[in-house]
C-alpha positions in Angstrom: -125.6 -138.4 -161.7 -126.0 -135.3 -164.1 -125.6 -135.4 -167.5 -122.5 -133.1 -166.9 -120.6 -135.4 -164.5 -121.7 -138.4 -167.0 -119.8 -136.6 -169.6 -116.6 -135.1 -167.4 -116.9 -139.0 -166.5 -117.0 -140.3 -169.6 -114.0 -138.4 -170.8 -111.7 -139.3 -168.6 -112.2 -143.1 -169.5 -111.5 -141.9 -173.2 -108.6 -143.5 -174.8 -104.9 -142.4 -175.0 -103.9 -143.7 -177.9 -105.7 -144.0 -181.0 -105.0 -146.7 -183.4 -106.8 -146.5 -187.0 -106.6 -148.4 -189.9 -108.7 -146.4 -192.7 -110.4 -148.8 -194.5 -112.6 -148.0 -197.5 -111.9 -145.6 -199.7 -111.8 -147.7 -202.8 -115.5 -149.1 -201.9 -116.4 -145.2 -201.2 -115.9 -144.6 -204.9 -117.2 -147.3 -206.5 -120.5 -146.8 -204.7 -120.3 -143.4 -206.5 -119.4 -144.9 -209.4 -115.9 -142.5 -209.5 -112.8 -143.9 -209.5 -110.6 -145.8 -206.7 -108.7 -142.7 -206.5 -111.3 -139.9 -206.0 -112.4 -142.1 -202.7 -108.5 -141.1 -201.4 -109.1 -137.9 -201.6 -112.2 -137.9 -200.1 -110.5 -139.8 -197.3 -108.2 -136.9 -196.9 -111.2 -135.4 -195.5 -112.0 -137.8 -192.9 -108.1 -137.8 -191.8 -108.3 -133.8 -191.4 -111.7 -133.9 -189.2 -110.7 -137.0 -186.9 -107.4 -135.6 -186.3 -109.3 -132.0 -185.2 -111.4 -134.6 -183.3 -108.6 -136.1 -181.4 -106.7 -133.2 -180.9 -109.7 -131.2 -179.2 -110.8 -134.1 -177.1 -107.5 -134.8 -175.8 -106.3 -137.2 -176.8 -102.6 -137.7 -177.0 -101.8 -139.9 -179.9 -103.3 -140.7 -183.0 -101.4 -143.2 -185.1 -103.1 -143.8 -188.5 -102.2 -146.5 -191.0 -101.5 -144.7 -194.3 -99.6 -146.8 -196.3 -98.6 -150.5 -195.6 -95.8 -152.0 -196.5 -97.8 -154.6 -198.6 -100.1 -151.9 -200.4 -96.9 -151.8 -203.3 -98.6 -154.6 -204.8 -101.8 -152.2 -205.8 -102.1 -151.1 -209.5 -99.2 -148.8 -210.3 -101.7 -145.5 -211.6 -103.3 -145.9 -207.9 -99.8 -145.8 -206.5 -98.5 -143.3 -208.0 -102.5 -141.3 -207.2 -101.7 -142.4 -203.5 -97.9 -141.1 -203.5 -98.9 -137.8 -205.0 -101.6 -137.0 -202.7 -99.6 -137.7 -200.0 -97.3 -134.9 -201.1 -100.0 -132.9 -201.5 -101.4 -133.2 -198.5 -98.4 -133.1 -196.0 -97.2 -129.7 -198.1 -100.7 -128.5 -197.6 -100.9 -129.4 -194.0 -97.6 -128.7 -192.4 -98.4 -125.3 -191.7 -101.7 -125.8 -189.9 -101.2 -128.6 -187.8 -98.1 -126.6 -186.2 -100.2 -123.7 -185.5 -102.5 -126.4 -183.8 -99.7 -127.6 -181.8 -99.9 -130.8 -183.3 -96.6 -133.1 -183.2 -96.5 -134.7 -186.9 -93.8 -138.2 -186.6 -93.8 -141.0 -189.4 -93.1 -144.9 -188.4 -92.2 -146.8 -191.2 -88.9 -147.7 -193.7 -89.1 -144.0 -196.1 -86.4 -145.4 -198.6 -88.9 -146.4 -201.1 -90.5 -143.0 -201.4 -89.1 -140.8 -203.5 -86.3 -138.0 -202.4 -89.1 -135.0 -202.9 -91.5 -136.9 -200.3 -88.5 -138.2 -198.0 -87.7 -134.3 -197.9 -91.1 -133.7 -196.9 -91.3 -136.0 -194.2 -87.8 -134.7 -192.5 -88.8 -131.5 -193.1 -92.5 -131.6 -191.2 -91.3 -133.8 -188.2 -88.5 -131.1 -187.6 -91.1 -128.3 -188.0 -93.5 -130.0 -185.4 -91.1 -131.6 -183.2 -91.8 -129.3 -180.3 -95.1 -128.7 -180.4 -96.4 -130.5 -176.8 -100.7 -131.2 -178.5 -101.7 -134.0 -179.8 -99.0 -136.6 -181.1 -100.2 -137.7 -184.9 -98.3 -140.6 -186.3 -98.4 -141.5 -189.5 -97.5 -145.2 -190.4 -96.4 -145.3 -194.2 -94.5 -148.2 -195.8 -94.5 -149.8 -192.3 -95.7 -152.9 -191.3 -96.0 -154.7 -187.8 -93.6 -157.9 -188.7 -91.1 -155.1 -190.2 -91.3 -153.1 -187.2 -90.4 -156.7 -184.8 -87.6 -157.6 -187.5 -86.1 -154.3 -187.0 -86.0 -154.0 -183.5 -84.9 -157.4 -183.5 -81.6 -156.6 -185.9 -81.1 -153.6 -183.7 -80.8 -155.4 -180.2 -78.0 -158.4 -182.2 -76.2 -155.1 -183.5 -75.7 -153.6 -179.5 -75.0 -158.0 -178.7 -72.2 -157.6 -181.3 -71.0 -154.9 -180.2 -70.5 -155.9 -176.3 -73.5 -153.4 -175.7 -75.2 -156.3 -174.2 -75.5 -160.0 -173.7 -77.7 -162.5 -175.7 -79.2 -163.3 -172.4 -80.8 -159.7 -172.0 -83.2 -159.3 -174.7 -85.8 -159.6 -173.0 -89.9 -158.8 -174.2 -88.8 -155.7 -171.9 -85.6 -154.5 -173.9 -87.0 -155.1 -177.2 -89.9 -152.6 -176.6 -87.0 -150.2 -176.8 -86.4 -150.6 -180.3 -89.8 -151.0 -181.6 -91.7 -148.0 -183.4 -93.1 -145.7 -180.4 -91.4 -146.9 -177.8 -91.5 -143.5 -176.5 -95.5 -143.1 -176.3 -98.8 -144.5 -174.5 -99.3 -147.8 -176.3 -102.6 -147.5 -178.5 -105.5 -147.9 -176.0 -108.5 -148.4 -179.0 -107.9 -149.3 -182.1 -110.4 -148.9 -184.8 -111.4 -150.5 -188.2 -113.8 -148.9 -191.0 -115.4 -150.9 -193.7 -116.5 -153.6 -191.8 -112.7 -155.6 -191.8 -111.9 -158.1 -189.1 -108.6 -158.0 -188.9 -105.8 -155.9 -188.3 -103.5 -156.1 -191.3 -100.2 -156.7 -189.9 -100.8 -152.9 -187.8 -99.0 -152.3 -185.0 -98.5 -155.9 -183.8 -96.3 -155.5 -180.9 -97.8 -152.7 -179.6 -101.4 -154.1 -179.7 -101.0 -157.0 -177.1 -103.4 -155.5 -175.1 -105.2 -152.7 -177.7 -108.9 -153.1 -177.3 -110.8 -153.4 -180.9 -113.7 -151.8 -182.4 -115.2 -152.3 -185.8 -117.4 -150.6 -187.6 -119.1 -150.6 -191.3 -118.5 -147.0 -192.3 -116.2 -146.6 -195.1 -113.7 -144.1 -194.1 -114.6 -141.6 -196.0 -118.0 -140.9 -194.2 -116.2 -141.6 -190.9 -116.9 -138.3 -188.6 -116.8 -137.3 -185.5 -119.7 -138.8 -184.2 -118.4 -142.0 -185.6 -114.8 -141.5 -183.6 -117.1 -140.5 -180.0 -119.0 -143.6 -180.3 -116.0 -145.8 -180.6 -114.4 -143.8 -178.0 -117.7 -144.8 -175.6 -117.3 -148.1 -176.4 -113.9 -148.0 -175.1 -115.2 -146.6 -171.9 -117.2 -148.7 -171.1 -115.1 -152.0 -171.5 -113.3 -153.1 -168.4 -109.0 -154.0 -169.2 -107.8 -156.6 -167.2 -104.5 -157.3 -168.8 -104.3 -160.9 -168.1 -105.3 -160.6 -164.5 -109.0 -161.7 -163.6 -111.9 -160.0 -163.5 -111.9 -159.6 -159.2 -108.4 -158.5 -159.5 -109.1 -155.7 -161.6 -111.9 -154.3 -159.5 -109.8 -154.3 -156.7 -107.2 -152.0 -158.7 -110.2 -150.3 -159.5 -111.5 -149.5 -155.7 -108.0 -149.0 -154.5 
């Protein structure tokens, strides 16, 4: 086989739906001996060439974790550090990731942010909401046992309300009412800094993710970084519970 077709093969294996938690930032700068906040800045960076990345190679969603929903316990300067740059950024960005035709969406409870950033937020998704590239989801203030709990109170709101029975919520029916219901669930998910774990990310929609690790920090995360977790992914064989025979016969068929 040429090393053409190995590529054109390659790339149709890639993942659609990309999952990262950005791990790192905080050891970035220490390393540099600078501050916890100059490595989220520098991270910033990394966001801006991965999502290029993704949205070149095709891929159709990239969800990144941003902001947890248990990261309010940090110190309060690198809070406020973290909020301000993420009004920086999306102000900055806005304008080029619509001419890129890149769809900008947010998962997560906004009431804690403040009204300027909760403005922000509304106004980008509403900007990008037609754009048909890559999907980029940003996951701030969300977590995955949040994101359960709320589809959960939203199927007993339709059972009170005659909308349905208690016998229909089903693993089926609640997927409606989880965050991205609407899109591929993530395919690969990623992990810089070395972390084994996945931080209470994406927990419903991850019952099948396949997991990649790697030591970079986040900021010195690059492109060749995202294409070598992306051939990892390739090259892994999803059975999704069914046995290994089972799956090649999908395969061949």
């Amino acid at each position: 086989m040429s090393a053409e077709r190995s590529e054109v093969t390659a790339r149709d294996c890639w993942p659609r739906h990309v999952a990262i938690v950005m791990d790192g930032n905080g050891r970035w700068a220490q390393r540099q001996s600078l501050p916890r906040t100059a490595g989220h800045r520098e991270g910033a960076k990394a966001v801006r060439r991965v999502v290029q990345a993704c949205s070149e190679r095709g891929i159709e969603v990239l969800t990144l974790f941003a902001f947890s929903s248990e990261n309010w316990g940090r110190p309060r300067r690198e809070i406020e550090v973290l909020m301000s740059l993420f009004l920086t950024t999306l102000r900055a960005e806005i304008r080029r990731l619509d001419n890129a035709n890149i769809r900008l969406r947010f998962i997560g409870d906004p009431n804690a942010f403040s009204a300027t950033l909760q403005d922000y937020i509304a106004k980008a998704q509403r900007r990008t909401a037609a754009n048909t590239g890559l999907t980029l989801v940003i996951a701030a203030n969300y977590g995955g046992r949040w994101d359960i709990a709320q589809a959960a109170r939203r199927a007993t709101e339709e059972v009170a309300a005659g909308r349905l029975q208690p016998a229909d919520i089903t693993p089926e029916l609640l997927q409606r009412f989880v965050c991205l219901a609407d899109v591929p669930e993530p395919d690969l998910f990623i992990r810089t800094a070395g972390e084994l774990r996945i931080s209470n990310f994406l927990l419903w929609q991850m019952a099948y993710t396949e997991l990649y690790f790697t030591d970079r920090l986040w900021p010195d995360f690059d492109v060749d970084d995202l294409e070598t977790a992306c051939a990892a992914f390739a090259g892994r064989q999803r059975r999704f519970g069914l046995t290994n025979e089972q799956t090649a016969r999908q395969d061949d068929a």
